[in-house]
PAVEXKOL-749333 format. One line per 4 residues: number of its first residue (from 1); their letters; for each residue x, y, z of N, C-alpha, C. Coordinates in Angstrom, 2 decimals. Example, Ala and Ser with C-alpha at 12.3 -4.5 7.8 and 13.67 -1.06 7.14 Angstrom:
// residues 2
1) AS) 13.19/-5.69/7.80/12.30/-4.50/7.80/13.20/-3.30/7.80; 12.85/-2.25/7.08/13.67/-1.06/7.14/12.90/0.03/7.87
This chain:
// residues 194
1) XXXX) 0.83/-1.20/0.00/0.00/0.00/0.00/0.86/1.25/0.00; 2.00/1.23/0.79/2.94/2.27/1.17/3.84/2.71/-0.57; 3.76/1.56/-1.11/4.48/1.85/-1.97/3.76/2.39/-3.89; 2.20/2.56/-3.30/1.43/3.39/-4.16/1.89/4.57/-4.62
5) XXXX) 2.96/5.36/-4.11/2.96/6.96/-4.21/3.60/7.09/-5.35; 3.32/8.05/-5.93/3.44/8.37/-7.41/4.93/9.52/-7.01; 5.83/9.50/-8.01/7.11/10.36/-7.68/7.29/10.70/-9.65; 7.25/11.48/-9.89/7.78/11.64/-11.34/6.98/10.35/-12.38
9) XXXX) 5.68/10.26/-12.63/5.23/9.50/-13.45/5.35/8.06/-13.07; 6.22/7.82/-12.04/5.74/6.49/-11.64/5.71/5.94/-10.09; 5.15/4.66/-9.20/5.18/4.50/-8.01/6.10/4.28/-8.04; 6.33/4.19/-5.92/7.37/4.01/-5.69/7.49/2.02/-5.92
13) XXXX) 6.91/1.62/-6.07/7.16/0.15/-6.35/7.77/0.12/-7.64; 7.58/1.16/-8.54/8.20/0.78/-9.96/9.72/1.17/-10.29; 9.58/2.10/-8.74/11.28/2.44/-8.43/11.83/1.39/-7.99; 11.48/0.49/-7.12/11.62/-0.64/-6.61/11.75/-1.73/-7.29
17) XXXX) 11.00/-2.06/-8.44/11.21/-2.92/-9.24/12.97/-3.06/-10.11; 12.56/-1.80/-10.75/13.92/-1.64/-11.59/14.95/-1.47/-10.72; 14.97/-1.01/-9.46/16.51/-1.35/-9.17/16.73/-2.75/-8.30; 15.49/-3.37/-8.45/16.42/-4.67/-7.65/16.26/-5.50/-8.57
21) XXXX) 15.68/-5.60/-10.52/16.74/-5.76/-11.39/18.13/-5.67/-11.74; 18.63/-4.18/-11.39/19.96/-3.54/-11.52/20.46/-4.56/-10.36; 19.81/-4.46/-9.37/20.79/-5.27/-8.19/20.94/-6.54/-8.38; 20.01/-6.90/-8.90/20.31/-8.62/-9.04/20.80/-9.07/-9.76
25) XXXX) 21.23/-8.27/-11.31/22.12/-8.45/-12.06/23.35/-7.88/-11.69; 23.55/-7.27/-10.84/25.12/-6.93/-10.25/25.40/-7.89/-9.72; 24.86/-8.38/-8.75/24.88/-9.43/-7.97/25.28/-10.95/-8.27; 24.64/-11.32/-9.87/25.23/-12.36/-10.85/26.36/-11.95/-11.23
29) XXXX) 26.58/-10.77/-11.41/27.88/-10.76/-12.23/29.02/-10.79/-10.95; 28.74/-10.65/-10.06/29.63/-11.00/-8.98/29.55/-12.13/-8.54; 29.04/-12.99/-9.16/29.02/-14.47/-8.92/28.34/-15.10/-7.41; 27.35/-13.96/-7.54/26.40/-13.95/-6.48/25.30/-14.89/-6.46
33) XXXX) 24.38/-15.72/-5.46/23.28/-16.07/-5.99/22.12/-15.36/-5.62; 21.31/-14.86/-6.72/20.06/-14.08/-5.92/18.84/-14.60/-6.24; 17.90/-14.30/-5.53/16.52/-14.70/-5.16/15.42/-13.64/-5.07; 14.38/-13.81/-4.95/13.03/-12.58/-4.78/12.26/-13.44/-4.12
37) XXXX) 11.78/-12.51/-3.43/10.69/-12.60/-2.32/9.46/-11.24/-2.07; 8.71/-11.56/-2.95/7.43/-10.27/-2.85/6.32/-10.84/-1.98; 5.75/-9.89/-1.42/4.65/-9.82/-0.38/3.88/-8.80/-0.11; 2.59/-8.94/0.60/1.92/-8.14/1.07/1.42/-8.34/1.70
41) XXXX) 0.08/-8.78/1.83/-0.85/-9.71/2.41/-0.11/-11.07/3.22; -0.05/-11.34/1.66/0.42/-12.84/1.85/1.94/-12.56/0.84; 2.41/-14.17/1.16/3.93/-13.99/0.25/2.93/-14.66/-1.41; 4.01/-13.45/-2.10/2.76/-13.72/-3.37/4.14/-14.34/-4.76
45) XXXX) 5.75/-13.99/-4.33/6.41/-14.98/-5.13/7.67/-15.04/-4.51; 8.21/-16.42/-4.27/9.27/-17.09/-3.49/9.91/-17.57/-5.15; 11.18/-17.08/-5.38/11.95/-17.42/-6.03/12.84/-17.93/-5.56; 13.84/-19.23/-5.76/14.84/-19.41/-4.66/16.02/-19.04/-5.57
49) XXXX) 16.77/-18.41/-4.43/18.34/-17.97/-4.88/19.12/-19.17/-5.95; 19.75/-18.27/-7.10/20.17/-19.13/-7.65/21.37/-18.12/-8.78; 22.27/-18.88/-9.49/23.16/-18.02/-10.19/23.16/-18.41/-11.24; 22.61/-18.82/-11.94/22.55/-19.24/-13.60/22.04/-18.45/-14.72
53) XXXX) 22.05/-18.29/-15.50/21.86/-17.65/-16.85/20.76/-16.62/-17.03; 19.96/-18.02/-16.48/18.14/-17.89/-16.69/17.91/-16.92/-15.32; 18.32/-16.57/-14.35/17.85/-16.42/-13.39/17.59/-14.58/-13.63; 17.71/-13.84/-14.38/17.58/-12.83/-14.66/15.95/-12.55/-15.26
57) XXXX) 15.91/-13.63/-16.54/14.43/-14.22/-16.63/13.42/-14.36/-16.03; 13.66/-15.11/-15.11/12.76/-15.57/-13.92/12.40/-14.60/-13.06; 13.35/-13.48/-13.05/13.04/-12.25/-11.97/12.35/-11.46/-12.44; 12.43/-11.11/-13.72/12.07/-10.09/-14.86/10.52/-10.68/-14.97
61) XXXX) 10.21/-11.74/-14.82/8.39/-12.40/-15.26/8.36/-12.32/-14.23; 8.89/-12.74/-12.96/8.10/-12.24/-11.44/7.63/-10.99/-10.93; 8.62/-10.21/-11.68/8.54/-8.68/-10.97/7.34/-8.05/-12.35; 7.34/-8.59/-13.38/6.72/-7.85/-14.12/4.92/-8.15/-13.45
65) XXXX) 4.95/-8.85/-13.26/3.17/-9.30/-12.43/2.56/-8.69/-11.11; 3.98/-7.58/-10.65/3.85/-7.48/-9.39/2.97/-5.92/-9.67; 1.80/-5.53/-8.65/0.81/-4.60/-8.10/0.65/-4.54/-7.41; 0.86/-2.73/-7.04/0.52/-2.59/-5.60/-0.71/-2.94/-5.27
69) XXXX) -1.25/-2.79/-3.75/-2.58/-3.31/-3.72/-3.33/-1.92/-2.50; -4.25/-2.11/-1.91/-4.40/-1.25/-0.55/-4.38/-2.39/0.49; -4.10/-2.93/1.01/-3.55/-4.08/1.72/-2.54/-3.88/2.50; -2.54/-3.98/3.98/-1.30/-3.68/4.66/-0.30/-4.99/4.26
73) XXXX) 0.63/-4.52/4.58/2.07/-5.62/4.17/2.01/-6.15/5.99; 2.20/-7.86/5.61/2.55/-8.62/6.64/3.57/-8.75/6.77; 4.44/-8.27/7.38/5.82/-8.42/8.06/5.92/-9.89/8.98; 4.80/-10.10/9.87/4.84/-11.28/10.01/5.04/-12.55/9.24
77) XXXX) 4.25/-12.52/8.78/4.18/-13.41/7.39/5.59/-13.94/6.41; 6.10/-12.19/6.28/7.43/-12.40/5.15/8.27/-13.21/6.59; 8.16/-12.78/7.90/9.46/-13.49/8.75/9.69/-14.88/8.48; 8.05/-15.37/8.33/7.70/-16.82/8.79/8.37/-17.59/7.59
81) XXXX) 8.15/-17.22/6.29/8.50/-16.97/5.02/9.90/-17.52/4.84; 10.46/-15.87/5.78/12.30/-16.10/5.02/12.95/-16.91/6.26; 12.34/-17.73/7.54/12.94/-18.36/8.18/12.59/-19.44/7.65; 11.78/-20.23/6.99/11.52/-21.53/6.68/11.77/-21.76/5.15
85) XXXX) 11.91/-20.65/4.13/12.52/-20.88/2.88/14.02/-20.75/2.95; 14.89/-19.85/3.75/16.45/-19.53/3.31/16.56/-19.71/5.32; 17.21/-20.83/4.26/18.28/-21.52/5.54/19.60/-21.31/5.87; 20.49/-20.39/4.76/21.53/-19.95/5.55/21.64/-18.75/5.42
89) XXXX) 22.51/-18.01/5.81/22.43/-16.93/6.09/22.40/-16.02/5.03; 21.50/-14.75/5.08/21.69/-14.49/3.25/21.95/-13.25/3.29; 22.59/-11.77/2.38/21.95/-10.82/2.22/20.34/-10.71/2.36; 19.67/-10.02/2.61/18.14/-9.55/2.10/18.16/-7.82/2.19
93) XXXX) 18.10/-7.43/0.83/17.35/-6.48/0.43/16.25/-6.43/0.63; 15.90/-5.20/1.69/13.91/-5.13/2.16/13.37/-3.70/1.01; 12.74/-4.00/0.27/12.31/-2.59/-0.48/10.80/-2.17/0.13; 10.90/-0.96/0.56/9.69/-0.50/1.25/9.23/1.23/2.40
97) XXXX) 8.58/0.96/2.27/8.55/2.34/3.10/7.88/2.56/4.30; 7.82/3.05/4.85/7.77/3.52/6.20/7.05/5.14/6.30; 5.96/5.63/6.44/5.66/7.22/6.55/5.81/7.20/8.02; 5.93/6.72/8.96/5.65/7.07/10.13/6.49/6.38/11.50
101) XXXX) 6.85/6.41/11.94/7.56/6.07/13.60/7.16/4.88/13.58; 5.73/5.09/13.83/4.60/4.21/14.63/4.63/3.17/13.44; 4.25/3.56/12.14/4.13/2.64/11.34/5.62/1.71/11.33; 6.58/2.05/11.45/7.95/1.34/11.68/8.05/0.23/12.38
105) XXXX) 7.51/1.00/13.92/7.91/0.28/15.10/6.99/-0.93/15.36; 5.64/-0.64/14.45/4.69/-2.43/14.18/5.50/-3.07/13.53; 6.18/-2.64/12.88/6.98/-4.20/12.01/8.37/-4.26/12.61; 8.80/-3.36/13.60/9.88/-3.91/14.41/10.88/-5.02/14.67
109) XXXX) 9.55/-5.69/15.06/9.89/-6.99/15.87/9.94/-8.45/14.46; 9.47/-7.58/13.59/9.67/-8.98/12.78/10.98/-8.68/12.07; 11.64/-7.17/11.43/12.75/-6.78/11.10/13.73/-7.20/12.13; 13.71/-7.35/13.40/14.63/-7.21/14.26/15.27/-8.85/13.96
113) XXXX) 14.09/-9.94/14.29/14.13/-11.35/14.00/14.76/-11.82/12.98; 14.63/-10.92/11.53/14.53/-11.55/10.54/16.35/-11.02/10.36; 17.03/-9.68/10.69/18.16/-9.70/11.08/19.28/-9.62/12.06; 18.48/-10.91/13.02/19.14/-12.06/13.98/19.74/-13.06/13.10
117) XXXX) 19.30/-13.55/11.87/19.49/-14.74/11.09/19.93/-14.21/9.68; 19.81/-13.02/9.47/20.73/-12.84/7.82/20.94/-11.24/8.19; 21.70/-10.60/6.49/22.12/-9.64/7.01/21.04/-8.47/6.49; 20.39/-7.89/7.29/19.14/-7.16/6.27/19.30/-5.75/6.14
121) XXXX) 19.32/-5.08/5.12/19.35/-4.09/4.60/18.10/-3.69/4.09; 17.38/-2.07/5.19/15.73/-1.99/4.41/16.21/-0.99/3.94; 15.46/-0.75/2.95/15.70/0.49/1.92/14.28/1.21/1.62; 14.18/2.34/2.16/13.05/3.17/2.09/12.93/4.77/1.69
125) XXXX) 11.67/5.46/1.29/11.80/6.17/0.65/11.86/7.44/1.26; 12.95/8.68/0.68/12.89/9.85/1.15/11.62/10.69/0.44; 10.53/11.71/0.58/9.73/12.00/-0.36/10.34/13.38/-0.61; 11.39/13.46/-1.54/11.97/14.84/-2.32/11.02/15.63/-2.56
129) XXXX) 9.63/15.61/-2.76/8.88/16.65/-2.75/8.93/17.63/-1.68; 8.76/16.65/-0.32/8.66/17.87/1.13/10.05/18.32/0.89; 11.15/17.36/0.24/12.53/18.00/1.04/12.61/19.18/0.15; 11.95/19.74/-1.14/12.07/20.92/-2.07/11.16/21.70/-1.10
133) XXXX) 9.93/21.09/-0.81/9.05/22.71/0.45/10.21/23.35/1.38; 11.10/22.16/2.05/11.27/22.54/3.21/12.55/23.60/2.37; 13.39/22.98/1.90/14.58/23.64/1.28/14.19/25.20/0.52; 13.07/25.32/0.13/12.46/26.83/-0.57/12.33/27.70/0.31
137) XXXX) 12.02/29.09/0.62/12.05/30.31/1.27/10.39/30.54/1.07; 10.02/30.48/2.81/8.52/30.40/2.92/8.40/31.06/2.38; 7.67/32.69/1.68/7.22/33.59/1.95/5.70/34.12/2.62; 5.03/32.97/2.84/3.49/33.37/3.30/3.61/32.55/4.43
141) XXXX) 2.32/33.12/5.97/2.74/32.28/6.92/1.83/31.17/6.53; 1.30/30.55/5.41/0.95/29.17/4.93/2.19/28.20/5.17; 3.03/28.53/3.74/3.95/28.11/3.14/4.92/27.48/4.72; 4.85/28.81/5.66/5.69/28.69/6.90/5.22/27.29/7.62
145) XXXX) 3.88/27.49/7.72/3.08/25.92/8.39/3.51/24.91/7.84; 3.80/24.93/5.76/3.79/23.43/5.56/5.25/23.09/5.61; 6.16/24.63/5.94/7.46/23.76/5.77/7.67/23.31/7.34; 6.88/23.57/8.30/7.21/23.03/10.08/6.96/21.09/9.69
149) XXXX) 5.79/21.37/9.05/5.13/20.04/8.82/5.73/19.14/8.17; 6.74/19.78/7.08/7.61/18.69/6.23/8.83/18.73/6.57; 9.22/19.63/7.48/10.64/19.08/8.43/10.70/18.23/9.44; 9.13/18.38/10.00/9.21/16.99/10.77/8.85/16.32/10.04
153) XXXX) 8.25/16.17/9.42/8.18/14.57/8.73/9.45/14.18/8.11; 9.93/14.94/7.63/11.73/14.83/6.91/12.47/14.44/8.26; 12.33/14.70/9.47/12.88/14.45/10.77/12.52/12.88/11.02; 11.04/12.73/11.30/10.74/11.64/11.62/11.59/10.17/10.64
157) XXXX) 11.32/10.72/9.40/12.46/9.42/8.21/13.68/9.37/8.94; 14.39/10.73/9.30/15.53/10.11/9.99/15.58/9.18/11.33; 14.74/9.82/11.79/14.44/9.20/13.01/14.25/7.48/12.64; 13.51/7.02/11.76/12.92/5.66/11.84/15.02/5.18/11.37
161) XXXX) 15.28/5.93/10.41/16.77/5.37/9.97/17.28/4.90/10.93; 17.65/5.75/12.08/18.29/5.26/13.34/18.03/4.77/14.25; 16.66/4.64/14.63/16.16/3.37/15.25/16.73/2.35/14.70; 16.62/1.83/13.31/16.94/0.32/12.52/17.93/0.34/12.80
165) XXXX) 18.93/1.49/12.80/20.37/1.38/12.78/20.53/0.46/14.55; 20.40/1.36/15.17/20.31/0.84/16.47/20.27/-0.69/16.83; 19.43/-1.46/16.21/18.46/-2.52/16.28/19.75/-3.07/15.53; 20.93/-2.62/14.64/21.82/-3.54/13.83/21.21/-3.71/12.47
169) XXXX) 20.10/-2.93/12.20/20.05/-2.83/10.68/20.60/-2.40/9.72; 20.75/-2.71/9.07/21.37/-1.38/7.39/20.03/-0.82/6.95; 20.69/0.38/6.56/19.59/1.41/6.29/19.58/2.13/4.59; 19.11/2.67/4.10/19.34/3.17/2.88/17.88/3.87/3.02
173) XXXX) 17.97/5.41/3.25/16.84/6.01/3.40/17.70/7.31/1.96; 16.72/6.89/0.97/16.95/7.66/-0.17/15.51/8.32/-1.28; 16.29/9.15/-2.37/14.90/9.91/-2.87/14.80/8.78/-3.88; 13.34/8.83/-4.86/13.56/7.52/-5.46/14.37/7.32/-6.61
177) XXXX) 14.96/8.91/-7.28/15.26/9.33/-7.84/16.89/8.85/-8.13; 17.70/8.12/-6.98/18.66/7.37/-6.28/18.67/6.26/-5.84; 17.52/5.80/-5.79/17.21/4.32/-5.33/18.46/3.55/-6.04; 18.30/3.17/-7.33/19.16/2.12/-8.03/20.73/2.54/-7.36
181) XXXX) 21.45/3.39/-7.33/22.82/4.08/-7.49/23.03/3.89/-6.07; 22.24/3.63/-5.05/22.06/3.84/-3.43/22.30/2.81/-3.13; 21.25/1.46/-3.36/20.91/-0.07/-3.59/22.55/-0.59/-3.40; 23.14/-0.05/-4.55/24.23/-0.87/-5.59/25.06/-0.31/-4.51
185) XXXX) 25.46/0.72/-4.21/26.30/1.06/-3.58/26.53/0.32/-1.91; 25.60/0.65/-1.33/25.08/-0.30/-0.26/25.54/-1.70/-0.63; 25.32/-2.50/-1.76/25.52/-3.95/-2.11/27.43/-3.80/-2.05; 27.74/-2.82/-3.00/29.06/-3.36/-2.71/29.91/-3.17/-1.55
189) XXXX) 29.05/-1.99/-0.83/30.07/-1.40/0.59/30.05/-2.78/1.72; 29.09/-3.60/1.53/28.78/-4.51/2.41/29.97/-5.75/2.01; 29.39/-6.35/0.33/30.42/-6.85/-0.45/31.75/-6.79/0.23; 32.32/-5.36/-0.05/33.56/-5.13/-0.06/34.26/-5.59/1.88
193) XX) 33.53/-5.82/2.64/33.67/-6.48/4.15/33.09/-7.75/4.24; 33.09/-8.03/3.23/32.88/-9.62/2.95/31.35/-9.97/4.51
């Protein structure tokens, strides 16, 4: 549901899509094995990690079927998911967003679990729209109200960042505009500490 929001002609899921293409073909070419795991509701496609030819294929027809929905995302669900499908320890790229503290701190406890057992990296969205309100020169005391309103909310994103951090998460709180270039970078800084 979170990932409905429209940014420059497309959602943020379609930002999401294409770069964990880009990532998963980096990832082969590093002689990586990668996998997908989409959800919402329910887990709606379990691909299992793999490094072969075809496996670019297989991601490309999974991801192409994928729609957002209005449906909260089960975090429960994906835990139950990635503890009983991936048995050793894996990267996981989480693509998703977060508007709120509160909305964070419900899926907490299943993020926290899920990197006890692999190494998880969530990646969520900055909304560059407020950060252009806040960054512009009010001039009306309107303008003044909405930029209080979009610095905290620009506050609160940081805020949820460092909670995860805290908790031993990796974080990647970016505009979507950076997603892919963010992703990749993140993949190899981790990479590169084996």
């Amino acid at each position: 549901r979170s990932m409905k929001m429209p940014f420059e002609g497309m959602s943020l899921m379609d930002y999401a899509i294409n770069s964990s293409l880009i990532m998963n073909n980096t990832a082969l070419k590093h002689d990586d094995k990668t996998g997908l795991i989409t959800f919402s509701k329910r887990v709606d496609t379990n691909l299992k990690a793999q490094k072969d030819k075809l496996q670019i294929n297989r991601l490309l027809k999974s991801l192409y079927r994928q729609e957002t929905d209005f449906l909260e995302s089960d975090f429960g669900r994906l835990y139950t998911h990635i503890r009983h499908y991936i048995t050793q320890r894996s990267l996981i790229i989480l693509y998703t967003n977060f508007e709120s503290q509160v909305a964070m701190e419900r899926q907490l406890p299943y993020l926290r679990k899920i990197a006890k057992q692999h190494l998880l990296v969530v990646v969520f969205f900055q909304n560059s729209t407020l950060k252009k309100l806040v960054e512009k020169e009010p001039l009306t005391t309107e303008e003044i109200y909405q930029q209080v309103i979009g610095e905290k909310s620009l506050m609160e994103k940081q805020q949820i960042a460092h909670t995860l951090k805290n908790f031993g998460i990796h974080t990647v709180l970016v505009e979507p505009k950076h997603l892919t270039v963010q992703s990749i970078n993140k993949y190899l800084e981790i990479k590169a500490k084996n």
